[in-house]
KEVEX-867067 format. One line per 10 residues: number of its first residue (from 1); their letters; for each residue x, y, z of C-alpha. Coordinates in nm, 4 decimals. Each point is the difference from the previous one (the first is absolute). Example, Ala and Ser with C-alpha at 12.3 -4.5 7.8 and 13.67 -1.06 7.14 Angstrom:
BEGIN
1> AS> 1.2300,-0.4500,0.7800 | 0.1370,0.3440,-0.0660
***
This chain:
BEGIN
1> XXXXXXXXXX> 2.3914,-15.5411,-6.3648 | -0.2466,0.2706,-0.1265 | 0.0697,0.3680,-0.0132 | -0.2078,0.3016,0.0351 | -0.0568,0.1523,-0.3436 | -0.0952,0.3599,0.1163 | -0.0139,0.2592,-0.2775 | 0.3868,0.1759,0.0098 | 0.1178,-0.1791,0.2952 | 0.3020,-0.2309,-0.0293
11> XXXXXXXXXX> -0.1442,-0.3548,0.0329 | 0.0903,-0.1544,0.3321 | -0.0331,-0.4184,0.0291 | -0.2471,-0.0977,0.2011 | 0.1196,-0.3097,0.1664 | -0.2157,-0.3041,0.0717 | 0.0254,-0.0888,0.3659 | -0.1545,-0.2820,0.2226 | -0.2751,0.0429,0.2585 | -0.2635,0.3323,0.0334
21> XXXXXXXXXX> 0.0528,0.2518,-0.3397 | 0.2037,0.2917,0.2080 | 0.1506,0.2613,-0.0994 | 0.2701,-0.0088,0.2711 | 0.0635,-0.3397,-0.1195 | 0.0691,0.0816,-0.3617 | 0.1842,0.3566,0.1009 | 0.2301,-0.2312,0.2279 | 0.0868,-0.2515,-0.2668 | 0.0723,0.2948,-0.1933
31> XXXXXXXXXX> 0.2126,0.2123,0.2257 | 0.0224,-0.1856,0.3446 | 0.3160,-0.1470,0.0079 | 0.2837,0.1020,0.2286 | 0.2274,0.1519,-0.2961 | -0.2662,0.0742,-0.1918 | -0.1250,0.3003,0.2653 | 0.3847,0.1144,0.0945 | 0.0633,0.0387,-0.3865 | -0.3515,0.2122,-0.0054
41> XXXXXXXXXX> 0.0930,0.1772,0.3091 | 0.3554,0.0906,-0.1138 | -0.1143,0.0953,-0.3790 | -0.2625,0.2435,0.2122 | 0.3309,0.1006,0.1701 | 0.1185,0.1249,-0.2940 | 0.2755,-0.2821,-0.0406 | -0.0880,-0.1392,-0.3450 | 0.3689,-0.1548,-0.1075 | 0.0194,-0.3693,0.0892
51> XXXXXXXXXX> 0.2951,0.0136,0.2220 | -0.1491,0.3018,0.2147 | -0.3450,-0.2382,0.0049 | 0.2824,-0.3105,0.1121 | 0.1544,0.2111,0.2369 | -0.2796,0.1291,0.1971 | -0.2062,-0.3110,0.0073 | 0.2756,-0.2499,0.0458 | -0.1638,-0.2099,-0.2581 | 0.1956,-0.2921,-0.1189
61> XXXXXXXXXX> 0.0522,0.1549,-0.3388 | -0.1925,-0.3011,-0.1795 | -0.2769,0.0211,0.1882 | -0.0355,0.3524,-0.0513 | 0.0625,-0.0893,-0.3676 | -0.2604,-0.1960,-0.0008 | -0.2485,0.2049,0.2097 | 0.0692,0.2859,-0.2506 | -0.0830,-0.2035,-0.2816 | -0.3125,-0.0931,0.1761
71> XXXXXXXXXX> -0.0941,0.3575,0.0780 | 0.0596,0.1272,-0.3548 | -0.2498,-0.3235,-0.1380 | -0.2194,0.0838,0.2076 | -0.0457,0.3628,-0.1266 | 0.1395,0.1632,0.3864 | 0.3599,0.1200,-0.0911 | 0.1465,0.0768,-0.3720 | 0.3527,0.0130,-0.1342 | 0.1650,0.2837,-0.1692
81> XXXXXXXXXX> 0.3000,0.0043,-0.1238 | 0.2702,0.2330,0.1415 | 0.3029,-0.0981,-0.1751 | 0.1083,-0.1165,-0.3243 | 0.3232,-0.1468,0.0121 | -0.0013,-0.1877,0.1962 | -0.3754,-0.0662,0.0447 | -0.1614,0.0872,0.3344 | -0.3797,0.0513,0.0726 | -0.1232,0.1999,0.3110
91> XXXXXXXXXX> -0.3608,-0.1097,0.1115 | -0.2693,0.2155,0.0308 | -0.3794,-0.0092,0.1390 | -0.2543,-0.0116,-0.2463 | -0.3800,0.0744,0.0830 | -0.0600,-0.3166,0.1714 | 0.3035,0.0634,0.2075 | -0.0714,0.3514,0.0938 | -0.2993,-0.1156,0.1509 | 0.1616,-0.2316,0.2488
101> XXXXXXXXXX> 0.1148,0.3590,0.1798 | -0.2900,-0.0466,0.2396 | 0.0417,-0.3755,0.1004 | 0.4022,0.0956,0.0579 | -0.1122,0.2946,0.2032 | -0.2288,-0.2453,0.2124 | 0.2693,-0.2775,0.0388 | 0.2519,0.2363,0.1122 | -0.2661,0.1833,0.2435 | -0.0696,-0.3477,0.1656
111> XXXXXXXXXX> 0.3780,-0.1026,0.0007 | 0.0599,0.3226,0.1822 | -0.2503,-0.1153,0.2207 | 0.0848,-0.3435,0.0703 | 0.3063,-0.0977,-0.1742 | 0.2781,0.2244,0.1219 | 0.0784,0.2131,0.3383 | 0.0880,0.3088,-0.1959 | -0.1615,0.0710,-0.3528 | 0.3398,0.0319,-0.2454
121> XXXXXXXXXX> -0.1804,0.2535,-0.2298 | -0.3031,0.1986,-0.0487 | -0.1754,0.1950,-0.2823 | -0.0090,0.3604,0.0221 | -0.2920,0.2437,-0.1264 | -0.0325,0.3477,-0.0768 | -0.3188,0.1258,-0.0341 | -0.0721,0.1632,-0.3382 | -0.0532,0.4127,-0.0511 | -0.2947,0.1013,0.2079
131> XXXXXXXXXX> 0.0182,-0.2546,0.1963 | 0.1374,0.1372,0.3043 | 0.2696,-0.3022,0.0578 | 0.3021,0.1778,-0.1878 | 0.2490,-0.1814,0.2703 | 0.0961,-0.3837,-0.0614 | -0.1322,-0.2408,0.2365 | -0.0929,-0.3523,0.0253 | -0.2863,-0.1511,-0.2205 | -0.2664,-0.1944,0.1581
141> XXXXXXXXXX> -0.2535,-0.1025,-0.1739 | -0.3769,-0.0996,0.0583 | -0.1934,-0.1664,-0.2091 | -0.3220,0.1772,-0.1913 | -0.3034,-0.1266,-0.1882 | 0.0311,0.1940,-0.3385 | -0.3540,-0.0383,-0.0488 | -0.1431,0.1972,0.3128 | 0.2942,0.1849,0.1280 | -0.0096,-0.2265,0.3475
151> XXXXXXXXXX> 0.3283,-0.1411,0.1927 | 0.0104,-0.3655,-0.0116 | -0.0020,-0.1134,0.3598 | -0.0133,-0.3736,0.1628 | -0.3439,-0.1065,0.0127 | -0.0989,0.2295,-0.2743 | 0.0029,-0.2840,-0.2991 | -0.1890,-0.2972,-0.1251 | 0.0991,-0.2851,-0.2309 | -0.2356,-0.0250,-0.3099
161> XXXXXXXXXX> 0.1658,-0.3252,-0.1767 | -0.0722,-0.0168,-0.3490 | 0.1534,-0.2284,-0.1237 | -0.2302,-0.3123,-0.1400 | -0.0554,-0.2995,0.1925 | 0.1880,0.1376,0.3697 | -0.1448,0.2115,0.2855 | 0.2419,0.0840,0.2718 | -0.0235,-0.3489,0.2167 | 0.1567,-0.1430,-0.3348
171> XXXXX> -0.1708,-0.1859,-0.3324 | -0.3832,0.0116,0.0146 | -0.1366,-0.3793,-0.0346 | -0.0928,-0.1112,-0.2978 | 0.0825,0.2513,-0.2139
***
């Protein structure tokens, strides 16, 4: 495993994986287990004590353990102590985690989609002062290019692969 080594970042592993160098690969051997995205999901939630991440996952409590220990090794989740005596921890999203906010706002988008008859929750936004959207209603999102301002649309992207030795059919011959 290598990590990223940004200037003030926490240093996230960077894990080797088989096949084409992906990103989705690595974030998924990171992050993409079962327990692993419930624990994220519920910690979002607010639910940071162990038994309220147990409870609402219905984790087998080792697993979970174990996927917490993973999460916090990885750099995603961080334990702070909330009690002395005796000693309890509540976890807590660090950077890395925080960022994940998107890709748990697009898995529960397509779940509502696909996965379930009736979506069981939904994020609510209020617009901010000026805005004219003082009154709560449900987010959806779109997708925009930070660079030129543009919605992201189907049709509207290319893949530049950059990665040495691989184009997108798979490794280039002879290199």
């Amino acid at each position: 495993m290598t990590s990223n080594a940004k200037q003030g970042e926490n240093l996230v592993p960077h894990p080797e994986v088989p096949g084409r160098p992906c990103s989705v690969a690595a974030a998924l051997q990171l992050v993409g287990e079962r327990w692993a995205l419930l624990a994220i999901r519920e910690i979002f939630y607010g639910n940071q004590r162990f038994d309220q991440i147990v409870r609402n996952t219905g984790a087998p409590r080792d697993r979970l353990a174990a996927r917490l220990r993973a999460l916090e090794e990885a750099g995603v989740v961080e334990r702070r102590a909330y009690r002395e005596r005796p000693l309890r921890f509540e976890y807590h999203l660090t950077e890395a985690g925080r960022d994940l906010a998107p890709v748990m706002r697009a898995l529960l988008a397509w779940g509502d989609r696909w996965a379930v008859d009736t979506p069981p929750v939904a994020f609510l936004h209020r617009g901010g002062p000026g805005s004219g959207h003082d009154a709560e209603h449900d987010l959806d999102l779109t997708s925009t290019c930070r660079t030129c301002g543009e919605e992201v649309r189907p049709g509207g992207l290319t893949i530049d692969v950059r990665a040495p030795g691989w184009d997108r059919a798979g490794p280039i011959e002879g290199s």
